[in-house]
N, C-alpha and C positions, 0 to 999 in steps of 0.2 A: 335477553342480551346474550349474544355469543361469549364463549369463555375463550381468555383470551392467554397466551401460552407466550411469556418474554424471555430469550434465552437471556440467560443470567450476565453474561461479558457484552450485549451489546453495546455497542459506541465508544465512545474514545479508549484508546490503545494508552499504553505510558510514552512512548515516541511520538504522538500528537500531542498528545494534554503540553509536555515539553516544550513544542514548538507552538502549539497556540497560545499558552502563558508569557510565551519570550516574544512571539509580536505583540499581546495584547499591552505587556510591559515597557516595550518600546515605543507605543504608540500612546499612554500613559504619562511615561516618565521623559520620554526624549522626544514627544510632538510628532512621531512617525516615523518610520523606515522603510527600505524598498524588499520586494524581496524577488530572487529570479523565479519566475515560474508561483505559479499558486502554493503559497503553504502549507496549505494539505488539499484534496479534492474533496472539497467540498463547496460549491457556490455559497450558500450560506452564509458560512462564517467566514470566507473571500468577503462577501459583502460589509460584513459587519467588522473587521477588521479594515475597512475601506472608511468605514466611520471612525476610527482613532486614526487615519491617516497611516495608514500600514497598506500599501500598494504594492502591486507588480510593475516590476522594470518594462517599460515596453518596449518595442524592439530596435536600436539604435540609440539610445537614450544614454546620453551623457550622461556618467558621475561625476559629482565635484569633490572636492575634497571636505571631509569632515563629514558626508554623507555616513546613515547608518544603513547596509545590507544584512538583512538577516537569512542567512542558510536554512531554506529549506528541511524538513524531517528527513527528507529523500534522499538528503546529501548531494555532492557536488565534485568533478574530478579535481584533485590538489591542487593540477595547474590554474583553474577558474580562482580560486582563494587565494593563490599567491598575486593572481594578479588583481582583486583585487585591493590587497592589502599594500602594494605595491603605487596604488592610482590613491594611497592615503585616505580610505573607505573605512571606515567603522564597522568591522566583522563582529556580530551574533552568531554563533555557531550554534543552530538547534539542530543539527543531524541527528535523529535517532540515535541510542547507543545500540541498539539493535544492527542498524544498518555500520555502523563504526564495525562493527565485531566483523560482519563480511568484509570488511574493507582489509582488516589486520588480517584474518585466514586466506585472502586473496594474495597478499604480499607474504604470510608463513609457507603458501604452497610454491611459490615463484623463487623462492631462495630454497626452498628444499627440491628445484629443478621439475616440477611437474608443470604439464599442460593442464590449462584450467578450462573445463566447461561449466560455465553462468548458466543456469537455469533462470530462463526469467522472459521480459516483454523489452525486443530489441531497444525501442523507443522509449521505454520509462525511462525518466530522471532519475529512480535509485538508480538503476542500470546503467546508465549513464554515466554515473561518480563510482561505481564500480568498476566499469571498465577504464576509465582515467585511473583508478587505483593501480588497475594491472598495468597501464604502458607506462606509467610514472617507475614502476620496478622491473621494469622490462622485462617481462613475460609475454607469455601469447596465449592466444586459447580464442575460445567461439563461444558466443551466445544461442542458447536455443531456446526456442517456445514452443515446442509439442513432438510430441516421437520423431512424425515422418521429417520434419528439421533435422533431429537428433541423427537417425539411421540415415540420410542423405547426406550431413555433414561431419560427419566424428571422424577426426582424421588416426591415422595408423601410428600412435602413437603410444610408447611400452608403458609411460609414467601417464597416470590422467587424474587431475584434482578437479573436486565438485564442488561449487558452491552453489547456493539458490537468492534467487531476489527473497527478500524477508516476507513479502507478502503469495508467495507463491502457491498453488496446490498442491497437498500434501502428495495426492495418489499420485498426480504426474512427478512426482522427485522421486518416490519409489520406483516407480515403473524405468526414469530417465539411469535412475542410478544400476537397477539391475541390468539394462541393455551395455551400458556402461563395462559394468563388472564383467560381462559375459564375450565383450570384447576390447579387452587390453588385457594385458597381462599385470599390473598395478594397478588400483585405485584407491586413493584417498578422498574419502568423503566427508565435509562439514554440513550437518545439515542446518545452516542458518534460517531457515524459515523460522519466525519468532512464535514465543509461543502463544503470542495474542490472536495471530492467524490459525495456526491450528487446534486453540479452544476454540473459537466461533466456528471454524469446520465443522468440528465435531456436533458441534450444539444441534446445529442445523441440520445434521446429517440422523439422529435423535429426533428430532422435535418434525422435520417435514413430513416422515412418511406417517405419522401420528393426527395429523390436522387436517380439516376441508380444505383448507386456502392458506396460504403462506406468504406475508410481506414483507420483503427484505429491501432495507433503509439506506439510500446512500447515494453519495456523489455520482453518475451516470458515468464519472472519468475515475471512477478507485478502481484499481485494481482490484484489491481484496474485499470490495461489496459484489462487484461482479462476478468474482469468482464463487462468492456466497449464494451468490441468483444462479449461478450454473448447477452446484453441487444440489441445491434447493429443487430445481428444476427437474433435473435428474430423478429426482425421489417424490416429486409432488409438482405435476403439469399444473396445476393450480395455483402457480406462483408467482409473484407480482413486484417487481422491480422499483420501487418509486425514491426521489429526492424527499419530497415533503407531502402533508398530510392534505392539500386540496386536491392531488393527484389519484389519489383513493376513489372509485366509482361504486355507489350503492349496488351495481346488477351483480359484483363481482360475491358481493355477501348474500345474496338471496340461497335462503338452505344451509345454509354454512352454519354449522354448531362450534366448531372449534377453528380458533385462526393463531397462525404461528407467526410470530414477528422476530426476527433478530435483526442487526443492523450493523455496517461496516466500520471499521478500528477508526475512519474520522468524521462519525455521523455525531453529533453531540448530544445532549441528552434532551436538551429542550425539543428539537424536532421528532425525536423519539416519544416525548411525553404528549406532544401535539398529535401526533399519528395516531396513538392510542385512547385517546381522545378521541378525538373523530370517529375511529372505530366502535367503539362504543356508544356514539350517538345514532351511527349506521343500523348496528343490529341491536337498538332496544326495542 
């Protein structure tokens, strides 16, 4: 049997456990709720929260009144929650406090008069309810996803505040932040990336280039499993991407002595203990 190497922090973050105990609770105690967008990425437990009647709004879909919407971990811009607390919607608020903390540094640099560049993925929903943070306080700034964004768009501006999406790469915020510093004359920098991202970085960045083969767990739409399969990748071409344990292929383990598993901040534990499993029936 191959020996098997589980980085210690895999799987659920304290900003998911959060929001999946608050839909599981609502679907529980209050017969169900809707929620915008997937509650955390992960099909799975989308699924199994589909079973206490905890659903996604689908697109044009009327609320009534005395409905219960549960906020996503990812959060949501202010405008989206006033309005619908406004349509007399039953607000659960499980936004990470994680992502809350980016929201308050977004609105501390916006009254302390700096341009903010968002380190993050234009299209993510945290991103999303961060940026509604900043035009809620009237501020301005850009989002970027990778250098050549960053050196194409950074405007000429003397004051510049940094924030990052909480699930972000660590090395790309360093790298964003010293081009940053090297051109403005000011910088203010939060680094909000939480620290449940950049323990599993680290793990993986430790444990890849140690192992035959490398499995990293997670929704195919996380951010921050994906970014786990890049940094993995990086350090070990022998790495393997998967949601769940039937996706595992025997040819992958042939030869293989040591195999490295971590898994992304909303991968739960059961599929994790399933994977590992599996694996072990592979190479006995």
């Amino acid at each position: 049997m191959a020996q098997i190497i589980l980085a210690e922090s895999a799987g659920f973050c304290f900003g998911v456990k959060i929001a999946v105990d608050a839909a599981k609770k609502a679907g529980e105690e209050l017969g169900g709720a809707y929620t915008d967008g997937p509650i955390i990425h992960n099909k799975q437990v989308v699924q199994f929260l589909e079973s206490l009647n905890v659903r996604e709004l689908e697109e044009g879909q009327q609320l009534k009144e005395g409905d219960t919407v549960l906020i996503r971990s990812h959060g949501v811009p202010p405008k989206e929650e006033r309005r619908l607390k406004e349509a007399g919607v039953n607000v659960i608020d499980a936004t990470c406090p994680f992502v809350k903390k980016v929201h308050e540094k977004v609105r501390q640099l916006v009254e302390e008069g700096y341009f903010v560049v968002i380190i993050g993925e234009h299209k993510h929903p945290e991103v999303i309810g961060i940026l509604g943070h900043l035009e809620e306080s009237g501020g301005k700034g850009i989002v970027v996803s990778n250098m050549e964004e960053l050196i194409k768009n950074l405007p000429n501006k003397k004051r510049i505040g940094i924030v990052s999406q909480t699930t972000q790469s660590e090395d790309f915020f360093r790298e964003a932040v010293g081009y940053i510093a090297e051109n403005t004359e000011e910088v203010k920098i939060f680094n909000t990336i939480c620290d449940a991202t950049s323990v599993r970085q680290e793990e993986v960045k430790k444990i890849a280039p140690n192992v035959d083969i490398m499995i990293i767990i997670g929704g195919k739409h996380s951010g921050n499993t994906n970014r786990l399969a890049q940094i993995s990748r990086a350090l070990n071409p022998n790495t393997y991407h998967i949601e769940k344990a039937d996706e595992l292929q025997p040819k992958w383990f042939e030869g293989k002595e040591r195999v490295g598993i971590s898994a992304g901040a909303s991968t739960p534990d059961w599929i994790i203990n399933e994977v590992v499993e599996r694996i072990k029936e592979i190479t006995k």
